[in-house]
ROVEXGU-878626 format. One record per residue (C-alpha): residue number from 1; residue in one letter; x negated, y, z. Coordinates in Angstrom, 1 decimal. Layout:
! residues N
NODE  pos  code      c1      c2      c3
NODE  NUM     A       X       Y       Z
...
***
This chain:
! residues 480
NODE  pos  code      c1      c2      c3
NODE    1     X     0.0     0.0     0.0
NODE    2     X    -1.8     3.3    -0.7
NODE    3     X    -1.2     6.6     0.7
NODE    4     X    -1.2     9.8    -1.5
NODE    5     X    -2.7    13.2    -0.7
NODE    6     X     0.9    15.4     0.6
NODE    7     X    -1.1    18.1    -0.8
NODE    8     X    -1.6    17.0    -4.5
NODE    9     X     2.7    17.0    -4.7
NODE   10     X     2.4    13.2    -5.2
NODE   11     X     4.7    11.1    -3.0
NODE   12     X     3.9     7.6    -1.2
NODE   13     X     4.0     4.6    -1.9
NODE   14     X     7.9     3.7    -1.6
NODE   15     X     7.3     0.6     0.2
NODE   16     X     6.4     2.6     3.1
NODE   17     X     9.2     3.2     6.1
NODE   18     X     7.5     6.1     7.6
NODE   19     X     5.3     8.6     4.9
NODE   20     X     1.9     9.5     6.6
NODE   21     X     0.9    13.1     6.2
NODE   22     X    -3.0    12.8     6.7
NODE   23     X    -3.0    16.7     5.5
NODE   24     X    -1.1    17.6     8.7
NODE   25     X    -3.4    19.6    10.9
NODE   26     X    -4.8    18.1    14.3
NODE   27     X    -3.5    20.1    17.4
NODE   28     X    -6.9    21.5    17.8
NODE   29     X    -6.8    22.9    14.5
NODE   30     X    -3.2    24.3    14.8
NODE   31     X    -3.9    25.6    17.9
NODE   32     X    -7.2    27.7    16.5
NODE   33     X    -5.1    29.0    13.7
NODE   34     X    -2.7    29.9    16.5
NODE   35     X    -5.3    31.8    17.8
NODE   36     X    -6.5    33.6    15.0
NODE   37     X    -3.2    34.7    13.7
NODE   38     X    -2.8    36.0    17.1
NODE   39     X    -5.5    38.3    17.2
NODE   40     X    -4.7    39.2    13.5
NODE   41     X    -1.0    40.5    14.2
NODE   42     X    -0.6    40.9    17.6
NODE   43     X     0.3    44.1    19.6
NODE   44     X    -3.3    45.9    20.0
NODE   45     X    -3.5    46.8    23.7
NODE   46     X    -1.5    43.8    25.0
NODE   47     X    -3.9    41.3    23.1
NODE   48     X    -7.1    43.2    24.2
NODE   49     X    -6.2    43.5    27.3
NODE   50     X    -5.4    39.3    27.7
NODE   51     X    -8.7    38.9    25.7
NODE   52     X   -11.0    40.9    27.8
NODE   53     X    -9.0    40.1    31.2
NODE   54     X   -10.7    37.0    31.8
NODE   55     X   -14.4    38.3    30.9
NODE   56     X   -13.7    41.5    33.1
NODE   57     X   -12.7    39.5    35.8
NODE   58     X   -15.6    36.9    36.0
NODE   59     X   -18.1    39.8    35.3
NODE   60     X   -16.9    42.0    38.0
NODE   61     X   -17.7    38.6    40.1
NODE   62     X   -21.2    38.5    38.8
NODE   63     X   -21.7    42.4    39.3
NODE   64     X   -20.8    40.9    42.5
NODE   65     X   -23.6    38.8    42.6
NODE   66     X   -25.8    42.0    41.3
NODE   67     X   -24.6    43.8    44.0
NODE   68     X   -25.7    40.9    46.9
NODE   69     X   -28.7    40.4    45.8
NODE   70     X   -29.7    43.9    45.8
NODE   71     X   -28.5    43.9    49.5
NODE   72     X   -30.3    40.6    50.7
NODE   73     X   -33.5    42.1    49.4
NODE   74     X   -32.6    45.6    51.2
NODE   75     X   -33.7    43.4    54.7
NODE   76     X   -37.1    42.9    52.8
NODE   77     X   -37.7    46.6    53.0
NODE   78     X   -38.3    49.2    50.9
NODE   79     X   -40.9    47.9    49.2
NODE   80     X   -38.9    44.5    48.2
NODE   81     X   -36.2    47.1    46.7
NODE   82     X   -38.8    49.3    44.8
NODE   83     X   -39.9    45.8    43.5
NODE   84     X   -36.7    44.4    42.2
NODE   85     X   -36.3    48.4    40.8
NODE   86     X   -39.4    48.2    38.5
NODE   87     X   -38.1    44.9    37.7
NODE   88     X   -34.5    45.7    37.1
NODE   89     X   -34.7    47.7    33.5
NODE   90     X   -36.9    44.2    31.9
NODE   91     X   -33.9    42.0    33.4
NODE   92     X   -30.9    44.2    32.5
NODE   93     X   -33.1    44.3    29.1
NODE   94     X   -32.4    40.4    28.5
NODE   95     X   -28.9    40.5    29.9
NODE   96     X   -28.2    43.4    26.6
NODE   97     X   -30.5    41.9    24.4
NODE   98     X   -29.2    38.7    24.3
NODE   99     X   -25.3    39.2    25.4
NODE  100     X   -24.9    42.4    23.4
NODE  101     X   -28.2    42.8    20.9
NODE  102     X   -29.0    39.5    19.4
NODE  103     X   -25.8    38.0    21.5
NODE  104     X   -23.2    40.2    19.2
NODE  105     X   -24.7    39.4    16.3
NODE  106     X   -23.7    35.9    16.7
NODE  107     X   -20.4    36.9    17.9
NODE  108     X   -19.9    39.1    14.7
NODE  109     X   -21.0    36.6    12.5
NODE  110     X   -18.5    34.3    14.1
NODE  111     X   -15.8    36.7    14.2
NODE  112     X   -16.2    37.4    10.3
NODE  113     X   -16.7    33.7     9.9
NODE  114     X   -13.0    32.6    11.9
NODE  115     X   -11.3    35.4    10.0
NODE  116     X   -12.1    34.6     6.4
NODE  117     X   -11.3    30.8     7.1
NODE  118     X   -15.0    29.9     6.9
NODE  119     X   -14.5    27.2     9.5
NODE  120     X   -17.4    25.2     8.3
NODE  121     X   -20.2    28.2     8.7
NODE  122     X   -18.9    29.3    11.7
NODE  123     X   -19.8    25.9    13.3
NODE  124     X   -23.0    25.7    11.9
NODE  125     X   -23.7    29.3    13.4
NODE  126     X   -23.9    27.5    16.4
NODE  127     X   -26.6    25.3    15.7
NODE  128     X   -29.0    28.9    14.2
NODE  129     X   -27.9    30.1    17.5
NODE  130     X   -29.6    27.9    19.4
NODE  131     X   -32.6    27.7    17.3
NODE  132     X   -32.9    31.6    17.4
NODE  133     X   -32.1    31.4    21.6
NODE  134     X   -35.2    29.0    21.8
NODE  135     X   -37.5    31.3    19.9
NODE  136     X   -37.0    34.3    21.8
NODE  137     X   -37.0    33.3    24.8
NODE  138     X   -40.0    31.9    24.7
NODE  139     X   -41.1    34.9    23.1
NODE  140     X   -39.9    36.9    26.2
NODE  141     X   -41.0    34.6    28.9
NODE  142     X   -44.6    35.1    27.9
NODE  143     X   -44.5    38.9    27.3
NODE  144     X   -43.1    39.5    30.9
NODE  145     X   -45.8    37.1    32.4
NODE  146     X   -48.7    38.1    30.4
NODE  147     X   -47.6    42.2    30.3
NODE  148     X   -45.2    41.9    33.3
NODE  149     X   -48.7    43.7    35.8
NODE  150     X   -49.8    46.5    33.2
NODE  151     X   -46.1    47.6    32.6
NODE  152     X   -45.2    47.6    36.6
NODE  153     X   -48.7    49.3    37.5
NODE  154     X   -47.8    51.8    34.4
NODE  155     X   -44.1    52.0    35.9
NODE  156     X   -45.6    53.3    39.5
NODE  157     X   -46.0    50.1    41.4
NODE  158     X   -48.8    49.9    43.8
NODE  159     X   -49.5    47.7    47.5
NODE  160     X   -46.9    46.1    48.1
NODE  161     X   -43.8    47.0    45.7
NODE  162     X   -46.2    45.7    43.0
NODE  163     X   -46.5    42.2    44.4
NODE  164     X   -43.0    42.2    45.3
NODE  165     X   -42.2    43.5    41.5
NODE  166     X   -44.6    40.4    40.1
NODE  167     X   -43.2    37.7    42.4
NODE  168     X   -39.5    38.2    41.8
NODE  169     X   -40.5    38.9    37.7
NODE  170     X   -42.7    36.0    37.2
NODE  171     X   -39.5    33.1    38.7
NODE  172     X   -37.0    35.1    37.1
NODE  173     X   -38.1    35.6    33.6
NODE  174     X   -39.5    31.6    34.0
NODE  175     X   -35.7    30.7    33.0
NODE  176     X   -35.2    32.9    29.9
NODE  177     X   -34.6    29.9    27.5
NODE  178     X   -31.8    28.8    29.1
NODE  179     X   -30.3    32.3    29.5
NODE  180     X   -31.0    32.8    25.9
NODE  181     X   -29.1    29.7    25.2
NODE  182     X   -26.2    30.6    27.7
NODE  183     X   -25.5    33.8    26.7
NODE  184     X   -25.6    33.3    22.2
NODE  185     X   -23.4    30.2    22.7
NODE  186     X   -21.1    32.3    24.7
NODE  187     X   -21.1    34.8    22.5
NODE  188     X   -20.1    32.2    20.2
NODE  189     X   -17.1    31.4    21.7
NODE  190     X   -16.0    34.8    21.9
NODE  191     X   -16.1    35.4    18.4
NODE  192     X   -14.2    32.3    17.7
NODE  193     X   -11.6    34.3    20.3
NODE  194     X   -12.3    31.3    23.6
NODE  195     X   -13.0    34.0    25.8
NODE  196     X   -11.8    31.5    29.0
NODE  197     X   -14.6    28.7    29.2
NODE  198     X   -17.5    31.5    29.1
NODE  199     X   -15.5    33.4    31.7
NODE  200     X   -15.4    30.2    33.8
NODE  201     X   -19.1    29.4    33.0
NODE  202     X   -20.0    32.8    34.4
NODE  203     X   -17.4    32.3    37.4
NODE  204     X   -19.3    29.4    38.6
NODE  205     X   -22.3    31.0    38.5
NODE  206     X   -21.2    33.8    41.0
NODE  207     X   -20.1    31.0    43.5
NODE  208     X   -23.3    29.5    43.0
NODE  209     X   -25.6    32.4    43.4
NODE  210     X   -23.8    33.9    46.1
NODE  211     X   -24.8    31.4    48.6
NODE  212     X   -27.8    29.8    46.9
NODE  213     X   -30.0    33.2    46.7
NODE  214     X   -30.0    34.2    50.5
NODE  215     X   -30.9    30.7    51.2
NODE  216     X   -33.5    30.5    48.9
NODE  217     X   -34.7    34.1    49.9
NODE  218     X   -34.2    33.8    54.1
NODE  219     X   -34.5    29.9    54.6
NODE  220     X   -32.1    27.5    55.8
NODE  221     X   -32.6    24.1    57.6
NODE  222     X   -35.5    22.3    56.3
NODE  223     X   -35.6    24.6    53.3
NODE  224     X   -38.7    27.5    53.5
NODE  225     X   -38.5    31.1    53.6
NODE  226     X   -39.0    32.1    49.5
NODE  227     X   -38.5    35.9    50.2
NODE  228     X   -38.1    37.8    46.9
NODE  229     X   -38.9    34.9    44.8
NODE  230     X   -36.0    33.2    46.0
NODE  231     X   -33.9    35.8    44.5
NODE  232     X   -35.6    34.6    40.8
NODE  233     X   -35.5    31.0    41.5
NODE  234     X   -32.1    30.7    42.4
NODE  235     X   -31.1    32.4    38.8
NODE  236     X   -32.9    29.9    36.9
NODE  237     X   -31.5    27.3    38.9
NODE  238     X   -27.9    28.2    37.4
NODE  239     X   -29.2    29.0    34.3
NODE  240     X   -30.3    25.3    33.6
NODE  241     X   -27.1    24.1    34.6
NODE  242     X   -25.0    26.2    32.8
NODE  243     X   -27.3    25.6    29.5
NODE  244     X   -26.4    21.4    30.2
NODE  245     X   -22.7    22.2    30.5
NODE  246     X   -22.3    24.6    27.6
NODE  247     X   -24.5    22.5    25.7
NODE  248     X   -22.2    19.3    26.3
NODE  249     X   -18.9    20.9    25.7
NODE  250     X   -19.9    22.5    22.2
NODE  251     X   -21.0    19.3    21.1
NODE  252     X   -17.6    17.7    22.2
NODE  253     X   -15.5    19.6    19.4
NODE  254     X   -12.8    20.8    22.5
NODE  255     X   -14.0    24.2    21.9
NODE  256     X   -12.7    25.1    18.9
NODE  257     X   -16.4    25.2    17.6
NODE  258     X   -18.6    22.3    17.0
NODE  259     X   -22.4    22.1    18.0
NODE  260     X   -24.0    19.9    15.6
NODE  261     X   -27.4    19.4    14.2
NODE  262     X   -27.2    20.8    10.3
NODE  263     X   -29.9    21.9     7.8
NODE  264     X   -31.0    25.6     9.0
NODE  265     X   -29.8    28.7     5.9
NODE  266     X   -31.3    31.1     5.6
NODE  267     X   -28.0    33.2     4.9
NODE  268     X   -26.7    32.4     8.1
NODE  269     X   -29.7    33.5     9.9
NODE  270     X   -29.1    36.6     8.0
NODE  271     X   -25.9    37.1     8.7
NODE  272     X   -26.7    37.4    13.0
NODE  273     X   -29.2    39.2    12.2
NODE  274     X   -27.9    41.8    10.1
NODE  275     X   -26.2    43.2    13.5
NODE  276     X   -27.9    41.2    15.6
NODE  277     X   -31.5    43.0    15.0
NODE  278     X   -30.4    46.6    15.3
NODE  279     X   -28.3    46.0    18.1
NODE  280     X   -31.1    44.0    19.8
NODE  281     X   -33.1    47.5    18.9
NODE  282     X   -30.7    49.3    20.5
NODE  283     X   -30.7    47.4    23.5
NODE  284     X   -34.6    47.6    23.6
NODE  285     X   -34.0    51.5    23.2
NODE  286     X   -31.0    51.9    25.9
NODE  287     X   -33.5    49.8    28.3
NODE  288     X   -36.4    51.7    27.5
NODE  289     X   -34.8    54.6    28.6
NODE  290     X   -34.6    53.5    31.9
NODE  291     X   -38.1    52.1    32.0
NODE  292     X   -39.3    55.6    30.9
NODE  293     X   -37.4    57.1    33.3
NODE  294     X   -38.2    54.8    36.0
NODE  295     X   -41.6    56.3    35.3
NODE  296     X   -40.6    59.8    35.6
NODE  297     X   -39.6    58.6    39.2
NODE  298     X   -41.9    56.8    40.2
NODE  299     X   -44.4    60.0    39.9
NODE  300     X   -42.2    60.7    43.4
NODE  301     X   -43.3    58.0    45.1
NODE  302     X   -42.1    54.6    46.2
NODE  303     X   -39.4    56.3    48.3
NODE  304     X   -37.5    57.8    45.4
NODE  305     X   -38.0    54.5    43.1
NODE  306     X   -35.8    52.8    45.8
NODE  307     X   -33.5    55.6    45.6
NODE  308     X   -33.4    55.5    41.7
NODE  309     X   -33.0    51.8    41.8
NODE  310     X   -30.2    51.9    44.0
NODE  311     X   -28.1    54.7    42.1
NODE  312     X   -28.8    53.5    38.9
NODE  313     X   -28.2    49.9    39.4
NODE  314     X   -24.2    51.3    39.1
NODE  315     X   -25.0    52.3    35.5
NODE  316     X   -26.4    48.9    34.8
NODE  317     X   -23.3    47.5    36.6
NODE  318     X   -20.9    49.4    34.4
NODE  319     X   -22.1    47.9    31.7
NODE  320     X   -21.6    43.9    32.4
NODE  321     X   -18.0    45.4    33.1
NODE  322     X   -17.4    47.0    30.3
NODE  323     X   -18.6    44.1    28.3
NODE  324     X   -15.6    42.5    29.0
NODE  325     X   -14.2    45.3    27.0
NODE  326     X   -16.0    45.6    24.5
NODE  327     X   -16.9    41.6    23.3
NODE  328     X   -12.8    41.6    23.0
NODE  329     X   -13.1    44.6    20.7
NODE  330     X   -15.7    43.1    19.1
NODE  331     X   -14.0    40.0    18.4
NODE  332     X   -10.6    41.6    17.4
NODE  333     X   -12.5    44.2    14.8
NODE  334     X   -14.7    41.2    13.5
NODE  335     X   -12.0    39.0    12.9
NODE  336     X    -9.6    41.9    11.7
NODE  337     X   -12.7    43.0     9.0
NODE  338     X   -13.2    38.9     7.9
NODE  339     X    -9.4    39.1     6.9
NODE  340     X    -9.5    42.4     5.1
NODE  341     X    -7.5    44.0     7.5
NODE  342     X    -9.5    47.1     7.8
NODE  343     X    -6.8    49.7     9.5
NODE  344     X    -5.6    47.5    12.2
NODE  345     X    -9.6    46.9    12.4
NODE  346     X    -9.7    51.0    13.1
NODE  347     X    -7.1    50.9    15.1
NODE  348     X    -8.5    48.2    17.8
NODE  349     X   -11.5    50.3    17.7
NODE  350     X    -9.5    53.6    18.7
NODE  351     X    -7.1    51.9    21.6
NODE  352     X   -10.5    50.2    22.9
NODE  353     X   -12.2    53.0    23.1
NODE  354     X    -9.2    55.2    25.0
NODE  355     X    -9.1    52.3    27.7
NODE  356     X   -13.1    52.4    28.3
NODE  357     X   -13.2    55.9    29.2
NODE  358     X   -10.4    55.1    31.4
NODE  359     X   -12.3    52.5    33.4
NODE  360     X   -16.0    54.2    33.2
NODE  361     X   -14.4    57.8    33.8
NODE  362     X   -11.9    56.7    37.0
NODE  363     X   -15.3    54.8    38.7
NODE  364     X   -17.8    58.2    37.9
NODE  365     X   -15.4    60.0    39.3
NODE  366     X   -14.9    58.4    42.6
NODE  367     X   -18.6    57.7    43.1
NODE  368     X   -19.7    61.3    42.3
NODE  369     X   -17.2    62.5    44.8
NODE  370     X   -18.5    60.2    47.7
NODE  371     X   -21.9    58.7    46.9
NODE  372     X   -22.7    56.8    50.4
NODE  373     X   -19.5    54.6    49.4
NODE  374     X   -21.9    52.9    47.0
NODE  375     X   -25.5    53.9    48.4
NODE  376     X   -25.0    52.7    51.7
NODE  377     X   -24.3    48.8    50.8
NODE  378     X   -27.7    49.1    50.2
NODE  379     X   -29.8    51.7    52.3
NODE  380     X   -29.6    53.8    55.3
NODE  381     X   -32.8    55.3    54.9
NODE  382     X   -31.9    58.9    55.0
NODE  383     X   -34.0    60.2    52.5
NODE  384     X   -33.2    57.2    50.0
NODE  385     X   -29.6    58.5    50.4
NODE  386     X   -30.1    62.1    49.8
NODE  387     X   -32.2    61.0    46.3
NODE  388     X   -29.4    58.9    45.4
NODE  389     X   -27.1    61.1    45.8
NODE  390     X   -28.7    63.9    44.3
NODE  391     X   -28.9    61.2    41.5
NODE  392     X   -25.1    60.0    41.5
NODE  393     X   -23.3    63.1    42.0
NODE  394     X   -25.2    64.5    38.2
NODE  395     X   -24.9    61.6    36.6
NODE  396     X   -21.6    59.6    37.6
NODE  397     X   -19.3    62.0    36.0
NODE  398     X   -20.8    61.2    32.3
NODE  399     X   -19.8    57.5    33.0
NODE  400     X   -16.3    58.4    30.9
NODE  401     X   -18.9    59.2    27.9
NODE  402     X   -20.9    55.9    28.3
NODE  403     X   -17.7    54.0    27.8
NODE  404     X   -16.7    55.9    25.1
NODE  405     X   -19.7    55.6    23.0
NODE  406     X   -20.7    51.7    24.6
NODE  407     X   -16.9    50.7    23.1
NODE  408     X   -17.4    51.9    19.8
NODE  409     X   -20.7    50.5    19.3
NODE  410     X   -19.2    47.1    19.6
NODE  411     X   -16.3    48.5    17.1
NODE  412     X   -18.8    49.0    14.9
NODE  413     X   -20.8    45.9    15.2
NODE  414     X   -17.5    43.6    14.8
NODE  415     X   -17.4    45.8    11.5
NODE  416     X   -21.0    44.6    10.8
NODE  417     X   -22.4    48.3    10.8
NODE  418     X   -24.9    49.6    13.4
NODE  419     X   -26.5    52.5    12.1
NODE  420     X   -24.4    55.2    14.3
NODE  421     X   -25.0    53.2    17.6
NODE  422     X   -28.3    53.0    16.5
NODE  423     X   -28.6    56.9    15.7
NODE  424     X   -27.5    57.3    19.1
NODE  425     X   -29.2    54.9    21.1
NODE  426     X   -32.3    56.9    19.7
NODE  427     X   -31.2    60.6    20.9
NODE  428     X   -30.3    59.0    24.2
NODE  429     X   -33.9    58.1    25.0
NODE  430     X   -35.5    61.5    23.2
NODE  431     X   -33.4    63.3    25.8
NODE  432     X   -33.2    60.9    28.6
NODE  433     X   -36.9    60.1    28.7
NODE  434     X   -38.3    62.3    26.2
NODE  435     X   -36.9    65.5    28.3
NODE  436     X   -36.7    64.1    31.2
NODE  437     X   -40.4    63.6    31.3
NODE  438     X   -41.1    67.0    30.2
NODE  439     X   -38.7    68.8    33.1
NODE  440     X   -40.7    66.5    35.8
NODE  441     X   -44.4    67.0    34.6
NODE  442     X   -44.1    70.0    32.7
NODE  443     X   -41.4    71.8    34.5
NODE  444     X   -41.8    70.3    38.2
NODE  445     X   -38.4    69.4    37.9
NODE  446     X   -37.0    67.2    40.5
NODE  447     X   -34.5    64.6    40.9
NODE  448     X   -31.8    67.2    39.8
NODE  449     X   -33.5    67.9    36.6
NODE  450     X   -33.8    64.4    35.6
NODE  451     X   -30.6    63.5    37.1
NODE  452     X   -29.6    66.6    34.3
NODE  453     X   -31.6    64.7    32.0
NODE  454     X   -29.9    61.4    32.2
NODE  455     X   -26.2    63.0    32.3
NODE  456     X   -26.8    64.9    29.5
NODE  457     X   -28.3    61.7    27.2
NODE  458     X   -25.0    60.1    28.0
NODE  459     X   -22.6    63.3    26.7
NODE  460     X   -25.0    63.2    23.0
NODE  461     X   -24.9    59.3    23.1
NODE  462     X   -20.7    59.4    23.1
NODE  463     X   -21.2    62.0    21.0
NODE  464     X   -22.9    60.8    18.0
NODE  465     X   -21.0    57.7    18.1
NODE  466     X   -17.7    59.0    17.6
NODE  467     X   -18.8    59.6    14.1
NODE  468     X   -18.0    55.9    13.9
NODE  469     X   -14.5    56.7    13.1
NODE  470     X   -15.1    59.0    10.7
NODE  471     X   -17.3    57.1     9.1
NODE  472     X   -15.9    55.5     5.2
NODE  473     X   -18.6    52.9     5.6
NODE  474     X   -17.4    51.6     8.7
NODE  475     X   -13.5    51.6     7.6
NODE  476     X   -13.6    51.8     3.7
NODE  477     X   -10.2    52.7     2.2
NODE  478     X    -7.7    49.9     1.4
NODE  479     X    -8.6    49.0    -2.4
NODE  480     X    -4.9    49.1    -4.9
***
């Protein structure tokens, strides 16, 4: 008895009591095209908001864990926190490069991928992913240990803030494969629109670090006293695990997306990278900022790199917040661009941006109004406060302008553009560092005129990228 194809229009053979349909889509299958034509015609804000909910969430959990860690070292002393400060701009510069530089480039390939019904390349994206993960994380586990000493001696450590800053460095950067691998095959997801396992993923990681850093760090039963290396070791820890589990599941198929072993393209290569490298060079400018400013500081001693450490840690913390944000805007655009939809594409990018000034904007202003609310969870040293808040009461305002422009960068790179985030990334550390240096060394500027510095990078930044939307290359016109 043979079966014929539904889709040729030939029927079966009429021997048969019940006609198979082996077109008929599996359930996963339906339920990805359920998904996709969900992000394609759904209400904008209701579907961005249930896209991003899940990320924000878990990410406000592991700002949590930012947030902890910072205050377990804070009973190390001032020197541990000036460490994990000179530190802090080389790890956030991972968490960006490889969530949000290289990270968003897989997404937006992804995203493009699911929304022209290339089902087939966006699974073997996957595979490049992880190839690309391996690479540079290798890459960046020997540049922090071999250059980790010349940049935190350049950066103002000395004694012992610079031991503290090599200690904490050299177990935390020991685990950048795995984070590598983590954070692209998460990024992954989210382009395919699975925003809940990676949310999950980075759930458990904030009940596991929670608890596992102080011990590491203090001791506990038969376990030694790490002090600030604890803090590094108990990152990798998770990072292994989570690189097992993700690993496993992709390979499984229940995803959505498929990990499998396929001959490497170079056109899919390409295709991350052609947002994925300027991004990443945005990310390595946005970070470099702070480094460079971190600098500036440090020419005030060890005192005011704690208090710059502390106060800018919520600028760092915004941003793992707003990611949430912004990788369902990226997503939506992507997937919205694959399928030729370019004005609900521009209209994503415009609601998106509206609700990240909202969120950014409402916490500057609270924090600028009463800076110990945030300073003290981590200091009570009184001239650490007054630094900080010298610091937080300039800068926190221009958080609603960080959002803005931090949103439509992601517009854009779900568009596959990046030239205006990258134009801007670039005025933000001419000002930012560039001026900020020159008021300090040149002026004798203090805190306030950096501070001045910072707040006014931030204003240009939003500024430049709201050329975004006016931009015809981003949104061409609809072609008769």
């Amino acid at each position: 008895m043979i079966e014929r194809d539904a889709v040729s229009g030939k029927g079966t053979d009429s021997s048969s009591p019940v006609p198979k349909a082996p077109s008929q889509p599996s359930p996963l299958h339906a339920r990805n095209e359920g998904r996709r034509a969900a992000l394609l015609t759904g209400p904008v804000l209701p579907t961005l908001l249930k896209l991003a909910l899940p990320t924000v969430v878990v990410l406000v959990a592991q700002t949590a864990v930012n947030i902890a860690e910072a205050y377990y070292v804070g009973f190390l002393g001032t020197d541990a926190l000036a460490g994990v400060a000179l530190v802090f701009p080389v790890f956030m510069l991972m968490t960006m490069m490889s969530n949000g530089g290289l990270g968003s480039g897989v997404s937006s390939a992804v995203a493009r991928a699911v929304g022209a019904g290339r089902k087939e390349d966006a699974d073997a994206l996957l595979f490049h992913a992880i190839v690309l993960a391996i690479v540079v994380g290798a890459l960046f586990s020997l540049a922090t240990m071999w250059g980790g000493p010349h940049l935190y001696r350049a950066l103002g450590g000395r004694g012992e803030a610079l031991q503290a800053a090599l200690r904490y460095s050299n177990y935390l950067f020991a685990g950048a494969i795995p984070v590598w691998i983590v954070n692209f095959q998460a990024g992954a997801l989210r382009g395919s629109g699975n925003v809940r396992v990676p949310a999950l993923v980075t759930l458990v990681g904030a009940l596991v670090l929670i608890p596992l850093s102080p011990i590491l760090i203090f001791g506990l039963g038969g376990l030694p006293r790490l002090g600030i290396a604890g803090a590094g070791i108990a990152f990798a820890v998770y990072y292994c695990g989570a690189m097992l589990f993700l690993l496993r599941y992709m390979a499984s198929g229940r995803a959505g997306l498929r990990l499998r072993i396929v001959p490497l393209q170079r056109r899919l290569f390409a295709d991350i990278l052609h947002v994925g490298v300027p991004t990443a060079v945005n990310s390595v400018l946005t970070n470099l900022t702070v480094i460079l400013v971190t600098g500036a500081v440090g020419l005030f001693g060890t005192t005011a790199l704690a208090a710059y450490g502390i106060a800018s840690r919520l600028d760092y913390i915004l941003i793992p917040i707003l990611f949430g944000l912004c990788t369902a805007t990226l997503t939506m655009v992507g997937i919205a661009v694959g399928a030729g939809d370019i004005a609900r594409a521009r209209r994503i990018a415009w609601v998106a941006s509206a609700a990240g000034v909202t969120l950014t904007g409402t916490i500057g202003l609270i924090v600028a109004a009463y800076p110990p609310l945030w300073l003290t969870l981590f200091s009570h040293d009184g001239e650490v406060l007054r630094m900080g808040t010298t610091y937080l009461r300039i800068v926190a305002p221009s958080y609603a302008a960080l959002g803005f422009g931090f949103v439509l960068g992601f517009a854009a790179q779900g568009a596959g553009h990046v030239l205006w985030p990258f134009v801007a990334s670039s005025l933000r550390i001419l000002i930012a560092a560039g001026c900020g240096w020159w008021v300090v060394t040149a002026l004798g500027a203090g805190m306030t005129g950096l501070a001045s510095m910072v707040a006014a990078s931030l204003i240009a930044y939003a500024a430049i990228c709201s050329l975004i939307m006016l931009s015809r290359g981003v949104w061409p016109p609809a072609r008769d």
